[in-house]
mmCIF file of the N, C-alpha and C atoms, coordinates in Angstrom:
data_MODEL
# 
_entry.id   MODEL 
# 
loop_
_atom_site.group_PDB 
_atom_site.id 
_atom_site.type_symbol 
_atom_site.label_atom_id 
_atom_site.label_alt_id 
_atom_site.label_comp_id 
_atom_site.label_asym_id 
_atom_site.label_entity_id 
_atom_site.label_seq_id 
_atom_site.pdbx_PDB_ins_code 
_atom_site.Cartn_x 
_atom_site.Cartn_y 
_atom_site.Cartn_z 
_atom_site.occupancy 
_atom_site.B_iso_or_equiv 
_atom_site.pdbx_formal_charge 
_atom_site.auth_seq_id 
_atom_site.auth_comp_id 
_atom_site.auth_asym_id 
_atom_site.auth_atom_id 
_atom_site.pdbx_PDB_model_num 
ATOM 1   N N  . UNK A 1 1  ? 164.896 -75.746 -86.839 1.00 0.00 ? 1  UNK A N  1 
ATOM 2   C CA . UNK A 1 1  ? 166.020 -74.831 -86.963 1.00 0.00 ? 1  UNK A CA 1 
ATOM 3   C C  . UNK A 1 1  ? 166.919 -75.314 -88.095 1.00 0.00 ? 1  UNK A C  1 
ATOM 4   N N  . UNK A 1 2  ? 167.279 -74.430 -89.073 1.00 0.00 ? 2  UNK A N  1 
ATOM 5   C CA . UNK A 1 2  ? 168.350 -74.540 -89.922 1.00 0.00 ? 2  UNK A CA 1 
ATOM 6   C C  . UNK A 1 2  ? 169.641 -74.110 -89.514 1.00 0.00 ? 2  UNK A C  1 
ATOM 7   N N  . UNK A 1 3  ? 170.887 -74.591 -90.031 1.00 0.00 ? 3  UNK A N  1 
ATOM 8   C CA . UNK A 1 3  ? 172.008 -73.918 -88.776 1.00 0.00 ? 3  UNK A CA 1 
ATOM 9   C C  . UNK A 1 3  ? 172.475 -73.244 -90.247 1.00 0.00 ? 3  UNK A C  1 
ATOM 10  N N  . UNK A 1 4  ? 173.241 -72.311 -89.889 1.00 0.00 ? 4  UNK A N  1 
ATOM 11  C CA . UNK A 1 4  ? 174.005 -71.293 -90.832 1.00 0.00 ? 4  UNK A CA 1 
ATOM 12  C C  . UNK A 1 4  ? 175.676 -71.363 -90.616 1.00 0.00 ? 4  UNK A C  1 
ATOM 13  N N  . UNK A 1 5  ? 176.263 -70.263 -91.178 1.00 0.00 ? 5  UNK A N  1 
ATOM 14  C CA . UNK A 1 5  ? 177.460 -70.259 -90.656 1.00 0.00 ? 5  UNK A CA 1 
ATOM 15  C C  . UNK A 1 5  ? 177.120 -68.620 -89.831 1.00 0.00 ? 5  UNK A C  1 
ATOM 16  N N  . UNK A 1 6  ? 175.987 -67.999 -90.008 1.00 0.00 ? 6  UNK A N  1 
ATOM 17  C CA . UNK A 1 6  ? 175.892 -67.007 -88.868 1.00 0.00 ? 6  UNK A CA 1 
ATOM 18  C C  . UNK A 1 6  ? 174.908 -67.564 -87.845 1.00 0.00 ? 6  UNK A C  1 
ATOM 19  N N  . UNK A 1 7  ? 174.759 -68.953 -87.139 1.00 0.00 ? 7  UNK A N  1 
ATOM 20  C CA . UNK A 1 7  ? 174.580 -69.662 -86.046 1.00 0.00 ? 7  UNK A CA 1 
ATOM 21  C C  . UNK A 1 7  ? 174.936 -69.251 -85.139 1.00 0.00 ? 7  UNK A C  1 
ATOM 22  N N  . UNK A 1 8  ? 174.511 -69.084 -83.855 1.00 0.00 ? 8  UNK A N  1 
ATOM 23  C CA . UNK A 1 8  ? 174.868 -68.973 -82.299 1.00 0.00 ? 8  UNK A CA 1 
ATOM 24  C C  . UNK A 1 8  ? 175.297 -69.825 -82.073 1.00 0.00 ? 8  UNK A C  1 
ATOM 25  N N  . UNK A 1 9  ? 175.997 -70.324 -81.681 1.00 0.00 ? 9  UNK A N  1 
ATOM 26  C CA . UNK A 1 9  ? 176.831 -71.835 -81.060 1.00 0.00 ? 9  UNK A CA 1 
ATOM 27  C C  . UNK A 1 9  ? 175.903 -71.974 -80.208 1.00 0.00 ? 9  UNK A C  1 
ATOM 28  N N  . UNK A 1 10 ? 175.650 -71.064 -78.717 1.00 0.00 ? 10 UNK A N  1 
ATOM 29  C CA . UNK A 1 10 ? 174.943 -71.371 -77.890 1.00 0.00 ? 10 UNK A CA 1 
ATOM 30  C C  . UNK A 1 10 ? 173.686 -71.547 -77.986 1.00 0.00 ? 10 UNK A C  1 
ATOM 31  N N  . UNK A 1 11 ? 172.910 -70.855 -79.148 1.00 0.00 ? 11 UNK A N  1 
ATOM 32  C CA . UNK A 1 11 ? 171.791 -71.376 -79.557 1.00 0.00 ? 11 UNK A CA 1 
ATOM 33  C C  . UNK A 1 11 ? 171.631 -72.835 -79.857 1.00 0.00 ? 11 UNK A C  1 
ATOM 34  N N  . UNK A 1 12 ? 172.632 -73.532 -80.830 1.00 0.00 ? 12 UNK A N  1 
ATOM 35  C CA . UNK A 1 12 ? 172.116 -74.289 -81.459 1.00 0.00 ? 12 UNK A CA 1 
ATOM 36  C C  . UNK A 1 12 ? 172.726 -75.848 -80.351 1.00 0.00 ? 12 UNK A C  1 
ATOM 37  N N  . UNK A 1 13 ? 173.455 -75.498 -78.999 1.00 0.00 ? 13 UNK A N  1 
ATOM 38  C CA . UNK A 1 13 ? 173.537 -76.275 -77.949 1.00 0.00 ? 13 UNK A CA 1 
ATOM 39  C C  . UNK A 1 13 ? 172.122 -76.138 -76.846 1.00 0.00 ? 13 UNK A C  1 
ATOM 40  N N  . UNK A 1 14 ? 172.087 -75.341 -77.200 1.00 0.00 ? 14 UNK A N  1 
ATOM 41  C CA . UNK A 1 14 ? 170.262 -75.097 -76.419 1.00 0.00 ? 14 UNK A CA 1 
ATOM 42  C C  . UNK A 1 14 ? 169.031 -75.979 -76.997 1.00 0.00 ? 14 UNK A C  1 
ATOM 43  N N  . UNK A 1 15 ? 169.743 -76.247 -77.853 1.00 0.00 ? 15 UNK A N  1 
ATOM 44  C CA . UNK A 1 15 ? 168.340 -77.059 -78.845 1.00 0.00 ? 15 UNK A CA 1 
ATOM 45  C C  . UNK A 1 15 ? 168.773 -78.304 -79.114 1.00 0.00 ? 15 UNK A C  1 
ATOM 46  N N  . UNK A 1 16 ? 170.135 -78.256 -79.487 1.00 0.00 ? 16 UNK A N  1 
ATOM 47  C CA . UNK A 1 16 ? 170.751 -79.712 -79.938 1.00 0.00 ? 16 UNK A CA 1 
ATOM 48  C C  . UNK A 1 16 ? 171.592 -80.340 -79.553 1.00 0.00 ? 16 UNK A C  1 
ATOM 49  N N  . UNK A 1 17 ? 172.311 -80.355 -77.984 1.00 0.00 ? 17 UNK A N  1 
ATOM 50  C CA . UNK A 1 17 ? 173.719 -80.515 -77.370 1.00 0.00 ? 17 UNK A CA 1 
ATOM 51  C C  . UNK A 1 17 ? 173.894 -81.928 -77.468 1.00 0.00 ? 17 UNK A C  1 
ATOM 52  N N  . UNK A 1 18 ? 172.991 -83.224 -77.778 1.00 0.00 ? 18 UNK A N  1 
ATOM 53  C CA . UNK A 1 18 ? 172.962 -84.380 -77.223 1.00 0.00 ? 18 UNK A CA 1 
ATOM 54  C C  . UNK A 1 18 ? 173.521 -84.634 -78.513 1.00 0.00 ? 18 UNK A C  1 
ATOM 55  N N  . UNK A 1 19 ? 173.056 -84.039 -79.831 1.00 0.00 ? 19 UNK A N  1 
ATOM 56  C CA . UNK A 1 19 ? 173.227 -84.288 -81.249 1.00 0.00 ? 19 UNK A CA 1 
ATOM 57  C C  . UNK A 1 19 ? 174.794 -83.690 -81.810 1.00 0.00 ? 19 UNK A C  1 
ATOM 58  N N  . UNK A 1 20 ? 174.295 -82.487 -81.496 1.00 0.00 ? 20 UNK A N  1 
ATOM 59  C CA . UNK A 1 20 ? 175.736 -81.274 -81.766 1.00 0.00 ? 20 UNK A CA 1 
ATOM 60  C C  . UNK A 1 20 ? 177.314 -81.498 -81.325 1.00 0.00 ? 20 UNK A C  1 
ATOM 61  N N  . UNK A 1 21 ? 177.268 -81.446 -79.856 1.00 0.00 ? 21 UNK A N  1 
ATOM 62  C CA . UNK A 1 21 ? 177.734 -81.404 -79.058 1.00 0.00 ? 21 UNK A CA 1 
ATOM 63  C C  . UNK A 1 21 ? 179.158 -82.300 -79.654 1.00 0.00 ? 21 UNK A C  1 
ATOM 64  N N  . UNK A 1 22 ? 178.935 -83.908 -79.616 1.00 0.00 ? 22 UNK A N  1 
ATOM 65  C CA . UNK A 1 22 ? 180.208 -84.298 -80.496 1.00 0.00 ? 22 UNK A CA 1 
ATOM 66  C C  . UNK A 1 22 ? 181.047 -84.260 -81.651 1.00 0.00 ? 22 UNK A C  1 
ATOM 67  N N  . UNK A 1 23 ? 180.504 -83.172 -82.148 1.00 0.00 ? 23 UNK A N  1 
ATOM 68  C CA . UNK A 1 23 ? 180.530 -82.607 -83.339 1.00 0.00 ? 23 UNK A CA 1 
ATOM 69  C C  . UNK A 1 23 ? 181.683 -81.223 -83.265 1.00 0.00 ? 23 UNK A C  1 
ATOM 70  N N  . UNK A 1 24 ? 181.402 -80.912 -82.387 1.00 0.00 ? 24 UNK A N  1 
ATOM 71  C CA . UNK A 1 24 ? 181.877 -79.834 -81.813 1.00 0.00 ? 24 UNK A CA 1 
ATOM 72  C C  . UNK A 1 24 ? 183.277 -80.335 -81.237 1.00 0.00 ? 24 UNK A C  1 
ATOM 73  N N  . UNK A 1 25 ? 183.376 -81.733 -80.344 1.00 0.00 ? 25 UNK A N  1 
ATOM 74  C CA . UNK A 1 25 ? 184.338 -81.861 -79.699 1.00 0.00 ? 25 UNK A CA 1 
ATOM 75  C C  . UNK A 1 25 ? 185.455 -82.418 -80.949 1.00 0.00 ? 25 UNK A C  1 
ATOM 76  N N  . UNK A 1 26 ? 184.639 -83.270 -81.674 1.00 0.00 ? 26 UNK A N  1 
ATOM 77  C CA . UNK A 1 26 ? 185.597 -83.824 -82.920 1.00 0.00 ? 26 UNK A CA 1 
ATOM 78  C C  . UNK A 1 26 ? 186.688 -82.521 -83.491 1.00 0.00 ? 26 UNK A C  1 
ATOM 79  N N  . UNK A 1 27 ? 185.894 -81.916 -83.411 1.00 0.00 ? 27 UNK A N  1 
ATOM 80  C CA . UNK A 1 27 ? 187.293 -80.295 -84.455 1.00 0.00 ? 27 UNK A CA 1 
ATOM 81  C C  . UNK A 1 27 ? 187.318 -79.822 -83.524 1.00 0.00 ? 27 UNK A C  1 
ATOM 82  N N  . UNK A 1 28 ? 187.568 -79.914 -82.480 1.00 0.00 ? 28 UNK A N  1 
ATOM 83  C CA . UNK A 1 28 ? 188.450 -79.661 -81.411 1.00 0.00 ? 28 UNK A CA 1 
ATOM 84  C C  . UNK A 1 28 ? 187.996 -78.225 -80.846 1.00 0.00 ? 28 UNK A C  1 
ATOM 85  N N  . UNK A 1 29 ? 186.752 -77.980 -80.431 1.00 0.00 ? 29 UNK A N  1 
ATOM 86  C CA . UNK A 1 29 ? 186.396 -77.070 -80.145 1.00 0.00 ? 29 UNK A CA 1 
ATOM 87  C C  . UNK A 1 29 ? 185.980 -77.538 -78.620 1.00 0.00 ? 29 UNK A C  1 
ATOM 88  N N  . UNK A 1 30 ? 186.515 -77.461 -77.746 1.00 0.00 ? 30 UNK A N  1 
ATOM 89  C CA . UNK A 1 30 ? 186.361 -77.745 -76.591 1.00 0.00 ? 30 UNK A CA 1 
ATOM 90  C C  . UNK A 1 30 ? 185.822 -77.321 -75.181 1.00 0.00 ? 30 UNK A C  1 
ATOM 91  N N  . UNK A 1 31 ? 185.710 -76.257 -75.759 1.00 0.00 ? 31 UNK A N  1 
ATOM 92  C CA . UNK A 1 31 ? 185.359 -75.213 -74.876 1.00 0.00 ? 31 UNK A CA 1 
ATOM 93  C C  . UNK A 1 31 ? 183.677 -74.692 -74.792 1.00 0.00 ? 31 UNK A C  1 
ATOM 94  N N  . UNK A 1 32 ? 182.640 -75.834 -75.137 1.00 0.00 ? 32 UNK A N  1 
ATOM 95  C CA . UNK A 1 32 ? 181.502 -75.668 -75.404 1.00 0.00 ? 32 UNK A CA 1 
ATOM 96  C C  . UNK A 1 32 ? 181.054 -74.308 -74.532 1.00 0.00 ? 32 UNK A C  1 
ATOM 97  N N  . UNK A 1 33 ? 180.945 -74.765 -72.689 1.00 0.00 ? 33 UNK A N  1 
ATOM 98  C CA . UNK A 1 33 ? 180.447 -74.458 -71.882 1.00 0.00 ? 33 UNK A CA 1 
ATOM 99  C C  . UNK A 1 33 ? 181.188 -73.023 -71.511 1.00 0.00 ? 33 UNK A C  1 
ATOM 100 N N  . UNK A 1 34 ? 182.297 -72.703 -72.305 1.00 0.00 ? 34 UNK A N  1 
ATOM 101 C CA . UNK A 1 34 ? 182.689 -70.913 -71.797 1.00 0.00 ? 34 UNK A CA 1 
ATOM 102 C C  . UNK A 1 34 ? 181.950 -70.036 -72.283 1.00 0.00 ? 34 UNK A C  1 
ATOM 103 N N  . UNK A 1 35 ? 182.006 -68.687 -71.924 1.00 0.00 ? 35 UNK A N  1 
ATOM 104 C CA . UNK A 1 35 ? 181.199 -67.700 -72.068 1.00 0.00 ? 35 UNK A CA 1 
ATOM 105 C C  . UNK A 1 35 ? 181.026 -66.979 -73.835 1.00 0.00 ? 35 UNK A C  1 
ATOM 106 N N  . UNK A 1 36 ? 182.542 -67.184 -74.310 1.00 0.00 ? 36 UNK A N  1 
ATOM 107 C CA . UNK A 1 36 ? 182.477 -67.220 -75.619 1.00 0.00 ? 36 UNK A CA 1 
ATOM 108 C C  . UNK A 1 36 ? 181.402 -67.915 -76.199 1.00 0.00 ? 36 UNK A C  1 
ATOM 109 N N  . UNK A 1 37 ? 181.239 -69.040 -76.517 1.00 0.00 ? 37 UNK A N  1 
ATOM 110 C CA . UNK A 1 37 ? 180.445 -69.750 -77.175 1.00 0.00 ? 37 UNK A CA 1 
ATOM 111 C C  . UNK A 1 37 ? 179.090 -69.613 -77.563 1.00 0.00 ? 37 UNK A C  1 
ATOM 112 N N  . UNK A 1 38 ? 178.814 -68.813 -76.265 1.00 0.00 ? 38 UNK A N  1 
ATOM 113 C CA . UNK A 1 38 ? 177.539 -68.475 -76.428 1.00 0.00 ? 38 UNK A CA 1 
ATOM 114 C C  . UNK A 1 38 ? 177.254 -67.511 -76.488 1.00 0.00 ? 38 UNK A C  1 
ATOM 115 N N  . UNK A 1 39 ? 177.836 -66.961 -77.934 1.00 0.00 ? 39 UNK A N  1 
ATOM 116 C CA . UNK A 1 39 ? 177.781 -65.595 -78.671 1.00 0.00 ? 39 UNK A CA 1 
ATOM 117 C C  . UNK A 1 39 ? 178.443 -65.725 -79.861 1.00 0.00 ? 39 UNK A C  1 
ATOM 118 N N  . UNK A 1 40 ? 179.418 -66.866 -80.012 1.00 0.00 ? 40 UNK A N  1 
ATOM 119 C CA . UNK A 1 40 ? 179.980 -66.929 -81.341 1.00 0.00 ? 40 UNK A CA 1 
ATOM 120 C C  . UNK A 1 40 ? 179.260 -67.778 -82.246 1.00 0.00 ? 40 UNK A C  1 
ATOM 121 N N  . UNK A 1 41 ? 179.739 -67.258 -83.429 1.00 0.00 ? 41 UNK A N  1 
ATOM 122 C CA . UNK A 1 41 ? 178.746 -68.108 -84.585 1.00 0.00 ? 41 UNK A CA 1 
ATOM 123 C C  . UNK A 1 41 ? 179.491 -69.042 -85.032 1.00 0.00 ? 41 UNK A C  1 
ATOM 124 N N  . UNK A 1 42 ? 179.213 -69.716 -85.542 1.00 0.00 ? 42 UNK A N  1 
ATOM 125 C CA . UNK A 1 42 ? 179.517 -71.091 -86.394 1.00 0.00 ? 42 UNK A CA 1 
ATOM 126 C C  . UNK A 1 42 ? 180.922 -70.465 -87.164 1.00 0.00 ? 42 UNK A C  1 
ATOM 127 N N  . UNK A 1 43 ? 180.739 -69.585 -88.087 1.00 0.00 ? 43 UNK A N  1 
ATOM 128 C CA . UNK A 1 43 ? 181.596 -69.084 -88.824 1.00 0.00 ? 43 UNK A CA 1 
ATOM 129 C C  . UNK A 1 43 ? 183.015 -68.299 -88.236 1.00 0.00 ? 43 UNK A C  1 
ATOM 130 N N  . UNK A 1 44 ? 182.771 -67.538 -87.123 1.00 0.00 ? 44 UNK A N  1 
ATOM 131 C CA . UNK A 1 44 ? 183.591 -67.410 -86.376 1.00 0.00 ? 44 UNK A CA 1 
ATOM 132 C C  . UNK A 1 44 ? 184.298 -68.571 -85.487 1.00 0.00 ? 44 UNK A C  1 
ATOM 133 N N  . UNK A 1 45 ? 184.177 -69.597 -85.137 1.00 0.00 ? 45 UNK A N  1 
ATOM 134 C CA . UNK A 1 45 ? 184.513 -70.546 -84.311 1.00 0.00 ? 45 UNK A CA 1 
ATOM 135 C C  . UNK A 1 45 ? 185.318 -70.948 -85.528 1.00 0.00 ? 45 UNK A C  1 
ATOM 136 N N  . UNK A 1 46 ? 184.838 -71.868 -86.439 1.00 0.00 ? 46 UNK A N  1 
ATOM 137 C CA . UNK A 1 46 ? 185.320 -72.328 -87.399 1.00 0.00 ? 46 UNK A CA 1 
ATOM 138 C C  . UNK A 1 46 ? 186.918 -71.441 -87.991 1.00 0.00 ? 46 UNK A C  1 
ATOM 139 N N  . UNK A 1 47 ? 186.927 -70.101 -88.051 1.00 0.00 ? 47 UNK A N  1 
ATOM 140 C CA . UNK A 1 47 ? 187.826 -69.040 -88.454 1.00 0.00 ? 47 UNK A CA 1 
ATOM 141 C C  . UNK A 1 47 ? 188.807 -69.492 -87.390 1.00 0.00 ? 47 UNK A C  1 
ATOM 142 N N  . UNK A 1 48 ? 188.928 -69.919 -86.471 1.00 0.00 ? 48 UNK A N  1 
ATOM 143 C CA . UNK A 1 48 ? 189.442 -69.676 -85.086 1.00 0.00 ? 48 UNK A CA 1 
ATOM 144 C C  . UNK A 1 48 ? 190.212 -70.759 -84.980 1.00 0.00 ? 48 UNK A C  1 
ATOM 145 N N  . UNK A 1 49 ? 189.625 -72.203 -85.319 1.00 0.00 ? 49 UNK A N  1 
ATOM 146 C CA . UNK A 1 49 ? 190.133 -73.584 -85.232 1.00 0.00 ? 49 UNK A CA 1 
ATOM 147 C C  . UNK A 1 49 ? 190.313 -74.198 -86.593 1.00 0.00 ? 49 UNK A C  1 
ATOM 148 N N  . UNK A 1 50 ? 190.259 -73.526 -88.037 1.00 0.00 ? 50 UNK A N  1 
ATOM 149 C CA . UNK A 1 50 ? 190.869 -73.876 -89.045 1.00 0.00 ? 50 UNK A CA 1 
ATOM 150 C C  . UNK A 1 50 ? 190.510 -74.418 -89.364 1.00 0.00 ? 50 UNK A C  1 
ATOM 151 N N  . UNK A 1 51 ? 188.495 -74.348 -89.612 1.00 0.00 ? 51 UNK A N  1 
ATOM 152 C CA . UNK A 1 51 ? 187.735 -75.412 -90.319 1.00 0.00 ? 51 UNK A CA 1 
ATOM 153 C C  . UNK A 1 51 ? 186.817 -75.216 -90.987 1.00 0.00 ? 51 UNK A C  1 
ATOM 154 N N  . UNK A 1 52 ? 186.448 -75.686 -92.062 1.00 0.00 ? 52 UNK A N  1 
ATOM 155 C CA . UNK A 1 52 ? 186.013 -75.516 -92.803 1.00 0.00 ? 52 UNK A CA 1 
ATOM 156 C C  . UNK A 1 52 ? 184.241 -74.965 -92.496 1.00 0.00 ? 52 UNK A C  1 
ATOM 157 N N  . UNK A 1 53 ? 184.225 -73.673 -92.305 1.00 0.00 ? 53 UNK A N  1 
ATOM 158 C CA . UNK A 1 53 ? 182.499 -73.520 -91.829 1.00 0.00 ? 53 UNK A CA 1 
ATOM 159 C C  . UNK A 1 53 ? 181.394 -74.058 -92.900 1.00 0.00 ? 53 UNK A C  1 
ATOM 160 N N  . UNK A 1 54 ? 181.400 -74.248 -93.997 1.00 0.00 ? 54 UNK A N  1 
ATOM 161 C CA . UNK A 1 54 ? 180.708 -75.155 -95.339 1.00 0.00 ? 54 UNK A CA 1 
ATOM 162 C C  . UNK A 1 54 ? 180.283 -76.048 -94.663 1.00 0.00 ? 54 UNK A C  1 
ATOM 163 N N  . UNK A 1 55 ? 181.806 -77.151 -94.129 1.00 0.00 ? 55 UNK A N  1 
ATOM 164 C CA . UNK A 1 55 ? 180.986 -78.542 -94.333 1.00 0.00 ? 55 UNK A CA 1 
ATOM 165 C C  . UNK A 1 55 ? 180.409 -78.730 -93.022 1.00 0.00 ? 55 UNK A C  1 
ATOM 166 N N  . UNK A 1 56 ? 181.315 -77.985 -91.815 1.00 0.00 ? 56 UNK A N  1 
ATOM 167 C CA . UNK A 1 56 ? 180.306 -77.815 -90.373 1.00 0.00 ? 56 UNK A CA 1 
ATOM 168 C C  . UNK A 1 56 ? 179.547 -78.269 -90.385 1.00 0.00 ? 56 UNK A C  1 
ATOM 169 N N  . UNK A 1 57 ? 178.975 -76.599 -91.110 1.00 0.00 ? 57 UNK A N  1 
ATOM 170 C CA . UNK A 1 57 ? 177.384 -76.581 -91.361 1.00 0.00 ? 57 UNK A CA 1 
ATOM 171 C C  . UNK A 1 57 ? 176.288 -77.511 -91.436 1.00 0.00 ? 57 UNK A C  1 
ATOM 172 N N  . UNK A 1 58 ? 177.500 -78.248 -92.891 1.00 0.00 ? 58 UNK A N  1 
ATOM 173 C CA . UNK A 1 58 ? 176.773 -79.268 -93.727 1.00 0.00 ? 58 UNK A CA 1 
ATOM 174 C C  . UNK A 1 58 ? 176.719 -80.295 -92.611 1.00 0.00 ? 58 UNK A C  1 
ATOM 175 N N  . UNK A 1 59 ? 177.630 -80.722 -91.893 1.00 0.00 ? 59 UNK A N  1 
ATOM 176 C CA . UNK A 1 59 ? 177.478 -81.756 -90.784 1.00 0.00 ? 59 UNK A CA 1 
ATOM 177 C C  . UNK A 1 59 ? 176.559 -81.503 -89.406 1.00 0.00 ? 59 UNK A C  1 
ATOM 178 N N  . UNK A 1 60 ? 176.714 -80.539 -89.193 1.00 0.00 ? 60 UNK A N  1 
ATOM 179 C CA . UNK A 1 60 ? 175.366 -80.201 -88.026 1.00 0.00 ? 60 UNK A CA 1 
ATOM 180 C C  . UNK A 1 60 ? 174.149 -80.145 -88.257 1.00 0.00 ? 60 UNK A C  1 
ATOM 181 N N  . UNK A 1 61 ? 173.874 -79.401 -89.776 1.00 0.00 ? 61 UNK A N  1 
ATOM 182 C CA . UNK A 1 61 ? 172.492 -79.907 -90.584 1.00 0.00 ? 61 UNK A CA 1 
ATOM 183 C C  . UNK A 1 61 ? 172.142 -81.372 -90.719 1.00 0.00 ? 61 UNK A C  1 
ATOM 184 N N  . UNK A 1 62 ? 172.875 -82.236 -90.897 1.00 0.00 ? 62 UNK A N  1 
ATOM 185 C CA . UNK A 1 62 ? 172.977 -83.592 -90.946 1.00 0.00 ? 62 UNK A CA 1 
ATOM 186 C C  . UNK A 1 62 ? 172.503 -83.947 -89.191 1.00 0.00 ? 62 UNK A C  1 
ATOM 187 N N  . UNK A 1 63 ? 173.008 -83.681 -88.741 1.00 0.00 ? 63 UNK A N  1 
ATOM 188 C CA . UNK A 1 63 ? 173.150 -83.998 -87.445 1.00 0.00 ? 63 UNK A CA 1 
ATOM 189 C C  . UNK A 1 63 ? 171.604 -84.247 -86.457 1.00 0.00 ? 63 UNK A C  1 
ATOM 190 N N  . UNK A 1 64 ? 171.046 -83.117 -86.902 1.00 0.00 ? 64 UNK A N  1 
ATOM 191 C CA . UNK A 1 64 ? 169.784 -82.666 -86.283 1.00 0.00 ? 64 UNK A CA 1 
ATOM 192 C C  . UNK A 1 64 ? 168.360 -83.032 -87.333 1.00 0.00 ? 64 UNK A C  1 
ATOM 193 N N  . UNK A 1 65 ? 168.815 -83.542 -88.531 1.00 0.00 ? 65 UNK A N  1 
ATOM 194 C CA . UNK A 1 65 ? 167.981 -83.617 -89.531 1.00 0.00 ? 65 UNK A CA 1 
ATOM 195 C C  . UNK A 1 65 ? 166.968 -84.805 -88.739 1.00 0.00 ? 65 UNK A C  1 
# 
């Protein structure tokens, strides 16, 4: 899997939560396990908590590499 900034969040915790997951908590996205999440994309989350969806990306690609 390549992650995008049009990523499923909940997809890419389905595949990668052990990897992802602190990644997620670092920018303060905390809310892994609500119903949102698992429908929002990377790019939208990011819009939401004031971060940069680029380097996300670039860091969750890293992440899972």
């Amino acid at each position: 899997m390549t992650i995008t900034k049009e990523t499923v969040i909940g997809d890419i915790l389905d595949e990668y939560a052990e990897k992802t997951a602190p990644l997620f908590l670092e920018l303060g996205m905390h809310c892994l396990g609500c119903p949102a999440s698992r429908g929002e994309t990377i790019a939208e989350a990011c819009m939401v908590h004031g971060a940069n969806a680029d380097e996300f990306v670039a860091k969750l690609n890293e992440a899972i590499a």
